[in-house]
C-alpha positions in Angstrom: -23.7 -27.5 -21.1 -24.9 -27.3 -17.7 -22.8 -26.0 -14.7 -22.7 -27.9 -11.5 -23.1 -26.8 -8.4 -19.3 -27.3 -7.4 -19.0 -25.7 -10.9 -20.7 -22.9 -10.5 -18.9 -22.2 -6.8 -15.9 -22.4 -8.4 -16.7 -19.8 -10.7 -18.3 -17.4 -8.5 -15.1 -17.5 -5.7 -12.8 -17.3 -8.9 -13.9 -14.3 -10.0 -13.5 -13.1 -6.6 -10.2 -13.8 -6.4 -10.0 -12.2 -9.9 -11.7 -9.1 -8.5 -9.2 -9.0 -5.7 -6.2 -9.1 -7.7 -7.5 -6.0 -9.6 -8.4 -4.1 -6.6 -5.0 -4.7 -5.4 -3.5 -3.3 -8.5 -5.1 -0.1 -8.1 -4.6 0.2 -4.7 -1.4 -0.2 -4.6 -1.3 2.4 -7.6 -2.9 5.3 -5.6 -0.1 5.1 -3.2 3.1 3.4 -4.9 3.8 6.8 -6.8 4.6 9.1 -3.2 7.7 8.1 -2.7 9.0 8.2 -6.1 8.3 12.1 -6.7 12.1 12.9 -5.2 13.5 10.8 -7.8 11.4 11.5 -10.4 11.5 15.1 -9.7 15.4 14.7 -10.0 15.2 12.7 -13.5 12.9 14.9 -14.9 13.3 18.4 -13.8 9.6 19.2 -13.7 8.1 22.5 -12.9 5.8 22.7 -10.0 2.9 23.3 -11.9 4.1 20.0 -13.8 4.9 18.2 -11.4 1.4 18.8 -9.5 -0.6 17.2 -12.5 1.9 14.1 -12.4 0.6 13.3 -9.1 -3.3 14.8 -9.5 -4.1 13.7 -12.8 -4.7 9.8 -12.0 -6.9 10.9 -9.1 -8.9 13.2 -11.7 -9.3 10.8 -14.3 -10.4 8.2 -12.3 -13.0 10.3 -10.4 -14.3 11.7 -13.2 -14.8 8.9 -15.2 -16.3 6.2 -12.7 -20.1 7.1 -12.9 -20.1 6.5 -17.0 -17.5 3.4 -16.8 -20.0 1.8 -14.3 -22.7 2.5 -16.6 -21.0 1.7 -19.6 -20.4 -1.8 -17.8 -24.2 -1.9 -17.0 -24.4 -2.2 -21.2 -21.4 -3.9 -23.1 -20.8 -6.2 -20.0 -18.7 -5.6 -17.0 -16.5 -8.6 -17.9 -15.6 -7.1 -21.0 -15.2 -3.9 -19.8 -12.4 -4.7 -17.2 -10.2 -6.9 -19.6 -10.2 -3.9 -22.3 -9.3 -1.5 -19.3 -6.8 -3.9 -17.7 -5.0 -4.4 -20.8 -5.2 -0.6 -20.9 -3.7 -0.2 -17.6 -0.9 -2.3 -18.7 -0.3 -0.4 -22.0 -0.2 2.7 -19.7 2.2 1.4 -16.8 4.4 0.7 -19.5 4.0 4.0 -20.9 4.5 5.7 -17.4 7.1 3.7 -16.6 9.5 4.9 -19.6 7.8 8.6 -20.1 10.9 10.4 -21.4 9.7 13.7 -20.1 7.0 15.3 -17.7 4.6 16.2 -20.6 4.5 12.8 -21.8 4.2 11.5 -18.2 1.4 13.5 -17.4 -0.5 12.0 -20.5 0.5 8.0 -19.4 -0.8 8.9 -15.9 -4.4 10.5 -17.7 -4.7 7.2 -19.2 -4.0 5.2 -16.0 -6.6 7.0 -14.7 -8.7 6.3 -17.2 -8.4 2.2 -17.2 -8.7 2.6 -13.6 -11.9 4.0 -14.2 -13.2 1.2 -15.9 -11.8 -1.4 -13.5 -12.9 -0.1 -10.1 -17.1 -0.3 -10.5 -16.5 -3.6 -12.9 -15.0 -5.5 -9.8 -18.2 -4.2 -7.5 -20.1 -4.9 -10.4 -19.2 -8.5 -11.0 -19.3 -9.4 -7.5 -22.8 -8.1 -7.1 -23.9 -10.2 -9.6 -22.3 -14.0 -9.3 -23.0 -14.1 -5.5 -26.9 -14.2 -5.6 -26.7 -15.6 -1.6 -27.0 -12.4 0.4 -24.5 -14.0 3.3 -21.9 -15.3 0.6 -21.9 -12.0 -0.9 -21.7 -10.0 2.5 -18.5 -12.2 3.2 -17.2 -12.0 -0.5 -17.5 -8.1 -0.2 -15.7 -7.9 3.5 -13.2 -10.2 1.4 -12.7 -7.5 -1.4 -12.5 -4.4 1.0 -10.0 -6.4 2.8 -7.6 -6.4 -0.1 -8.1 -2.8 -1.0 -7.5 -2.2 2.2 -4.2 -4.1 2.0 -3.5 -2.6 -1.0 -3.5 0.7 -0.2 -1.0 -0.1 3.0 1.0 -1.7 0.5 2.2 0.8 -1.8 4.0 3.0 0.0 6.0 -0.4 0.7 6.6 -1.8 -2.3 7.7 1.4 -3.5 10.2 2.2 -1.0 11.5 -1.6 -1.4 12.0 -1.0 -5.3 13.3 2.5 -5.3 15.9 1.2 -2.8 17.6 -0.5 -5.8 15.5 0.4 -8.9 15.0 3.5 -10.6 11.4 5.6 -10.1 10.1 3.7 -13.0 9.9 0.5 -11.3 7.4 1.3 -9.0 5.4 1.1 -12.5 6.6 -2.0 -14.4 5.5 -4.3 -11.3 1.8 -3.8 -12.5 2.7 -6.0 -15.5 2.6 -9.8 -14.0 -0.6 -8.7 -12.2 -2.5 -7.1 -15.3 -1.2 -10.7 -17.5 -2.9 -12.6 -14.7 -6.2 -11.0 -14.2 -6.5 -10.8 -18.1 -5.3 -14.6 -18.9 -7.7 -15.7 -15.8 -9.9 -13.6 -16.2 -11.1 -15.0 -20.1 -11.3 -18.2 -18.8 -12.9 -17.8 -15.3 -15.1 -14.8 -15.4 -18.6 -14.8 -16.5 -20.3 -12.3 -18.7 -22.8 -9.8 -17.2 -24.6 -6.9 -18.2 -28.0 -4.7 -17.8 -30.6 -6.9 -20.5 -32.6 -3.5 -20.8 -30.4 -1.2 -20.9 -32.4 1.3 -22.8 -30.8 4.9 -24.6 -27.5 6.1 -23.8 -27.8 10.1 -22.6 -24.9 11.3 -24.5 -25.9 14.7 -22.5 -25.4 13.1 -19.1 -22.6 11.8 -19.7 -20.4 15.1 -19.8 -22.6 16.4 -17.0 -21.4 14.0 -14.6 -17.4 14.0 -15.9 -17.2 17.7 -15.3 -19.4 17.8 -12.3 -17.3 15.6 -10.5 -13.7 16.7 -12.1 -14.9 20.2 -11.4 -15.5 19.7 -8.0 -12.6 17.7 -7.1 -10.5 20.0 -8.9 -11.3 22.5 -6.6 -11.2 21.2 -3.6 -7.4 19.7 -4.3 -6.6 23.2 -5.2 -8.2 24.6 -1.7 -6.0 22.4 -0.1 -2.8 23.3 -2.1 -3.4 27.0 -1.9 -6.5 28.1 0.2 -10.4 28.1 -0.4 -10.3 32.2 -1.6 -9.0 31.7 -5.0 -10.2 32.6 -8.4 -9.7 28.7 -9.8 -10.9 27.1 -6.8 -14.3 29.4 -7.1 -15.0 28.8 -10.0 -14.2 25.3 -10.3 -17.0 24.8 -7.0 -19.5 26.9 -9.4 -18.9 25.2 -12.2 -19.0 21.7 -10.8 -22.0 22.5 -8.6 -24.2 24.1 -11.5 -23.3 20.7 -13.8 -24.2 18.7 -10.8 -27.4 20.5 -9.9 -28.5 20.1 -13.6 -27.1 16.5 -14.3 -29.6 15.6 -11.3 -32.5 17.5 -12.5 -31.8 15.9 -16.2 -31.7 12.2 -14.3 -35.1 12.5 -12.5 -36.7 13.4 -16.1 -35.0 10.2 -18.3 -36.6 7.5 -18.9 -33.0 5.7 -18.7 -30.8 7.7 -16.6 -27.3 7.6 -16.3 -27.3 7.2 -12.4 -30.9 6.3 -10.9 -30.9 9.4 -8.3 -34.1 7.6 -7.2 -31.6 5.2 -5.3 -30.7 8.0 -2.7 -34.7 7.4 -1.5 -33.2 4.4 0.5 -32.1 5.0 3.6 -29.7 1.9 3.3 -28.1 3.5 -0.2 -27.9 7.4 1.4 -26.8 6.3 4.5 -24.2 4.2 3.2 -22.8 6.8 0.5 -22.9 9.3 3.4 -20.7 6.8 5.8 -18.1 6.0 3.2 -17.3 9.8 2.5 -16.9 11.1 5.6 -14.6 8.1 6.8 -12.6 8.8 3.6 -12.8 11.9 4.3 -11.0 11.3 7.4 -9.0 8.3 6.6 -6.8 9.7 3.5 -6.2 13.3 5.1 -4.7 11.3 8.3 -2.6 8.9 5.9 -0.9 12.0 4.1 -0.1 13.6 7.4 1.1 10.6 8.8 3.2 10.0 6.1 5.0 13.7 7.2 5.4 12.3 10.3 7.0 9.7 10.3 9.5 10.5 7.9 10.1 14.1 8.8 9.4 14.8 12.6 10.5 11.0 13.9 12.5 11.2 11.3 12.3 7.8 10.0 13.2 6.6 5.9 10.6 6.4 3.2 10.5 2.6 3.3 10.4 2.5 7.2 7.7 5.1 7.5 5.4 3.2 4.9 6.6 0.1 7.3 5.4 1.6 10.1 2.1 2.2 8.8 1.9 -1.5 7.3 0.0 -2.5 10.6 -3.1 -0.2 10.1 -3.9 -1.8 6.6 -3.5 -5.1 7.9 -5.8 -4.4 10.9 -8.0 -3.2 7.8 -7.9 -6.1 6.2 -8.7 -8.0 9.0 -11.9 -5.8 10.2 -13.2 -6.1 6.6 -13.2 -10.1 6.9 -14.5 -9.8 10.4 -18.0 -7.7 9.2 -19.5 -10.8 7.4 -20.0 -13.0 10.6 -20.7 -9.8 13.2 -23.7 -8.6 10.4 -25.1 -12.2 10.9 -25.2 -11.4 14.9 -25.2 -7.7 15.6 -26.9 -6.5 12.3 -25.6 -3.5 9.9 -26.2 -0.5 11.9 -24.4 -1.8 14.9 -21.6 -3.0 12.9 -21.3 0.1 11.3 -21.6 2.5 13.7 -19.0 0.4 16.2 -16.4 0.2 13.1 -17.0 4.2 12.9 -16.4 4.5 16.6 -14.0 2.5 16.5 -11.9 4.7 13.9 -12.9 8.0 16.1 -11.5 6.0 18.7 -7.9 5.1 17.0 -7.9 8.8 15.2 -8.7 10.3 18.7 -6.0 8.2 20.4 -3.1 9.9 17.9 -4.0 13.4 19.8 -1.4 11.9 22.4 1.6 11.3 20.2 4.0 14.1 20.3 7.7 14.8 18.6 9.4 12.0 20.0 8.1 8.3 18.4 6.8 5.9 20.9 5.9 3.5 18.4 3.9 1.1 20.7 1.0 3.7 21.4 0.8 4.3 17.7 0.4 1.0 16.8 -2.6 0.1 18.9 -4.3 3.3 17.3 -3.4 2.2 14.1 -5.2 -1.4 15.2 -7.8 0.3 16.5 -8.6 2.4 13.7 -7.5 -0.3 10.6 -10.1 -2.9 12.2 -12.7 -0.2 12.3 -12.1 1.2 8.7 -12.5 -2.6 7.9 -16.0 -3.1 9.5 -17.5 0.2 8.3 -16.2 -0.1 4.6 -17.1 -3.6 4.2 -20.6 -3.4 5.0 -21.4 0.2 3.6 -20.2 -1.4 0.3 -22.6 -4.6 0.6 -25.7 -2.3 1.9 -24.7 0.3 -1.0 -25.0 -2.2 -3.5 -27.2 -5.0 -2.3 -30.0 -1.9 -2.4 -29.6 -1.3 -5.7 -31.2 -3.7 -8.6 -28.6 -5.8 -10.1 -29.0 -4.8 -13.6 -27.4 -1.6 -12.3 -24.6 -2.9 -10.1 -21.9 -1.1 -12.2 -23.9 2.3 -11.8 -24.4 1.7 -8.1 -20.3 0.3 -7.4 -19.0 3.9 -9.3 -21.1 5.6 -7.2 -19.6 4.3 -3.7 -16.1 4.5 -5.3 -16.9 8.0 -6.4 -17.9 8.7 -3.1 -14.1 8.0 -2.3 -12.3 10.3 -4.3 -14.7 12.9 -3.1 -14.2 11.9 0.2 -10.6 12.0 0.6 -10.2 15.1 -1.8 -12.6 17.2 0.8 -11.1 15.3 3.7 -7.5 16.7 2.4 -8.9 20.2 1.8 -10.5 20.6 5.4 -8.2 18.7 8.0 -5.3 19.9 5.5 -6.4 23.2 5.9 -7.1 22.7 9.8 -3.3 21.3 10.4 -1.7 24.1 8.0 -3.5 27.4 9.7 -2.4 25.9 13.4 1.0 24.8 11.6 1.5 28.2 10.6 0.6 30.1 13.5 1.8 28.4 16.1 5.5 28.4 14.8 7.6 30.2 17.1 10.5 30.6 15.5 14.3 32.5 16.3 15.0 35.8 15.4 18.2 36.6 12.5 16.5 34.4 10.0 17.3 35.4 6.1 15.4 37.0 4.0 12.2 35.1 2.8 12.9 32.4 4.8 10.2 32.4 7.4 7.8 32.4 4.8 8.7 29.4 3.5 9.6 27.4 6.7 5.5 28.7 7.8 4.1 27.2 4.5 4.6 23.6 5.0 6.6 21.4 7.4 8.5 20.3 4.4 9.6 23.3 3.0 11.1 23.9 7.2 13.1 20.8 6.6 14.5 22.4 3.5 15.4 26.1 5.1 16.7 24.1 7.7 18.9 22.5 5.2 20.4 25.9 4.3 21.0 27.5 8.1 23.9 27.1 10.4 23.8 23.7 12.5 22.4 25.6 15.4 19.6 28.0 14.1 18.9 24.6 11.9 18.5 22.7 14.8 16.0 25.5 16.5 13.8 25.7 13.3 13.3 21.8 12.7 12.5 21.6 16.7 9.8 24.5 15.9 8.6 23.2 13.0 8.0 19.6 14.9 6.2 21.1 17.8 3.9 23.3 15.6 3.3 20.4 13.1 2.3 18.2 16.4 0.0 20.5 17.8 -1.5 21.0 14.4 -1.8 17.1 14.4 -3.5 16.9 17.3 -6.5 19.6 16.4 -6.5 18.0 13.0 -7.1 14.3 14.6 -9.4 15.9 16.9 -11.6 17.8 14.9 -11.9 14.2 12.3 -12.6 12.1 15.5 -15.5 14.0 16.2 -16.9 14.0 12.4 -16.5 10.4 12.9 -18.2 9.9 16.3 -21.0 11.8 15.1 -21.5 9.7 11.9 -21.4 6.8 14.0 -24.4 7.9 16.4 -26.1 8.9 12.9 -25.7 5.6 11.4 -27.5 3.8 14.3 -30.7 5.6 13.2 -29.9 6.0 9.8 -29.4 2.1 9.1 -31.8 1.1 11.8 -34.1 -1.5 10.8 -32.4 -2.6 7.4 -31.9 -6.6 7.5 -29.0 -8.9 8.1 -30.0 -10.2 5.0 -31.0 -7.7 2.4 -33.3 -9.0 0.2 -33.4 -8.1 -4.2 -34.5 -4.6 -4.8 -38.0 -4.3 -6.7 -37.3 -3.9 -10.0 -34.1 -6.5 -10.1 -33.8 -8.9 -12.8 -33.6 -12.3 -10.0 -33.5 -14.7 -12.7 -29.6 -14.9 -13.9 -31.0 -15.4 -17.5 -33.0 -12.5 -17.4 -30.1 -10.4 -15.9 -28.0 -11.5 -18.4 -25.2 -13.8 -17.1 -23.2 -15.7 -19.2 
């Protein structure tokens, strides 16, 4: 049976809807679980070793197993791929939701991380291939990074509105109606894709690149936790930089690799790698902090502080559908490099907030900044995977989302590290303290708050005033120091994307035909 044209556009803005809901599901998941750690930490009782991995091991999973979901995509079909993991990501929310203890919560969370995994590059992936118009896919991309955008504003929202009246588990049980729709719609709606050559699986690649990547993001979350000079984080960096050294030597010798490293000889794929990791970099460091902010210096509740940052996500969401039309007149580079100035911009413009909230001011940063995230993201993504062949869409979409989660966990590890050592040195605190206590008070703002808890009304009130002014000078170095690794990657993009087209045409090598690349 043939498809008609209104048919076939049907289809192809279905599945983007599709894709969209399942983006939203997981980015909404990367964020929903913050602000139930106090109550979840009060149910449960975990350690702090414990309840580290409840929070980290999503994050892991997820990073480490994007590069061979994608490719695993690439071979048994992308479609199939992310109804197996979405019914698994159910399965697990469930499993999360009613985890009787920490041990068994850790576990639900691994497999979270795992469905993730094979949902993430399967959305790119799908995309990639049912929009064969360069422009409609440009605008169906901006569309996508929109929601994610959304998304991940989102979280910290819904989960303050549920744990107002719900226990922690809640914040888990709302990803059920959203899996049962993507899956039932997404039977019926999405069409089958998948690499028609796919050639030999490396079955020695594929632990290469899952401990390269866990390796290294290990040890960068553990820098920012507990400093760069450690014995883990040392040898995690070796460990995860000898598996990546050798994974890419391995690739360049395969007749089939695992990940084409052959891609990164494009200056559109490089460049656009390059952009989205540094602006994560920047982006999810400044998100954490600002969540401290809000909640401990202005002293604002959970589900007001996540409203208060509602606006920047939006801005996203609207900078991301705004990249489509600006590519057609101002080209990639200069879209990119003005949403990149733009976020150095906004991030630069927090260096004038201080310990009392004027709200306003923040707002048009977070404007500022939200509708240049949208711009940049939304056209690195097309660029990044409009230069790679088709047939290897799900390879080429883990690889910008693994940018990421390497991106935010170095971005956490440096700024963090930035805002903690002027933090801590820049306390000036009053004298008669007890025993231990300025210690604690100089490791993190948080653990102030909860000293300050403990001390007469007066020295209490001296401390938390400390703590805010040292945590707002740290703040400003910390936005300072990103705004100027995000001005210069927006001076470098103007060369580095200079020349590539409006309209980037199939890579040599791409299967054109959709019969040949095997859509179904």
């Amino acid at each position: 049976m043939e498809t008609t044209p209104e048919g076939a556009s049907a289809r192809r803005w279905g599945t983007l809807v599709i894709a969209c809901l399942a983006v939203l599901l997981l980015s909404v998941d990367l964020t929903v679980l913050h602000l139930a750690v106090p109550k979840l930490a009060a149910d449960m009782s975990p350690s702090a070793t414990e309840l580290l991995w409840i929070t980290d091991i999503y994050g892991f999973a997820l990073a480490g197993l994007l590069v061979a979901m994608g490719n695993l995509g690439d071979r048994i079909g992308r479609k199939r791929l992310l109804l197996v993991g979405t019914l698994m990501f159910g399965a697990a929310s469930l499993l999360t939701a009613y985890a009787p203890n920490p041990e068994s919560l850790i576990a639900a969370r691994a497999v979270l991380g795992v469905a993730g995994a094979t949902i993430m590059p399967s959305t790119l992936s799908l995309i990639r291939n049912v929009f064969t118009d360069p422009k409609e896919r440009t605008s169906a991309i901006g569309i996508w990074s929109s929601v994610s955008a959304v998304g991940f504003a989102l979280g910290p929202v819904v989960g303050g509105a549920l744990l107002d009246r719900f226990w922690w588990g809640s914040v888990f049980l709302i990803n059920l109606p959203v899996v049962a729709v993507i899956f039932a719609a997404g039977i019926v709606v999405l069409p089958e894709s998948r690499n028609p050559r796919p050639g030999r699986l490396d079955v020695i690649s594929v632990p290469l690149s899952i401990v390269s990547v866990l390796a290294l993001v290990y040890a960068l979350k553990e820098a920012a936790h507990g400093g760069l000079v450690r014995v883990p984080v040392v040898v995690a960096a070796l460990v995860g930089t000898v598996a990546l050294v050798v994974f890419v030597r391995r690739q360049t010798r395969l007749a089939e690799p695992l990940i084409d490293v052959r891609l990164f000889r494009r200056r559109a794929f490089s460049a656009s790698v390059c952009a989205e990791l540094v602006t994560m970099f920047a982006m999810l460091a400044l998100s954490l902090v600002f969540a401290q902010y809000f909640q401990l210096v202005a002293g604002l509740s959970p589900l007001a502080a996540a409203l208060a940052s509602l606006p920047g996500g939006l801005a996203g969401g609207a900078g991301g559908a705004l990249a489509g039309p600006l590519v057609q007149r101002w080209g990639r580079a200069r879209v990119v490099a003005t949403g990149l100035a733009m976020i150095a911009a906004g991030v630069a413009m927090f260096s004038g907030i201080g310990t009392e909230l004027h709200y306003p001011y923040i707002l048009a940063a977070m404007v500022v900044q939200g509708i240049g995230t949208g711009l940049a993201f939304a056209v690195t993504n097309d660029t990044l995977l409009a230069s790679a062949p088709k047939e290897r869409a799900g390879a080429a979409g883990a690889i910008s989302e693994t940018a990421h989660e390497m991106g935010g966990a170095l971005g956490i590890a440096v700024l963090g590290s930035v805002l903690n050592g002027v933090y801590g040195g820049g306390l000036r605190l009053p004298a008669g303290l007890p025993s231990g206590a300025e210690e604690r008070i100089r490791e993190t703002l948080a653990g102030a708050y909860e000293v300050a808890a403990t001390l007469p009304a007066d020295m209490a009130a001296a401390v938390r005033a400390a703590a805010g002014r040292a945590f707002v000078d740290g703040l400003h170095m910390t936005v300072l120091t990103g705004a100027g690794i995000l001005l210069a990657l927006a001076l470098l993009s103007l060369y580095a994307l200079r020349g590539i087209p409006k309209v980037i045409a199939e890579p040599a090598g791409s299967a054109a035909d959709p019969v040949r690349e095997g859509i179904s």
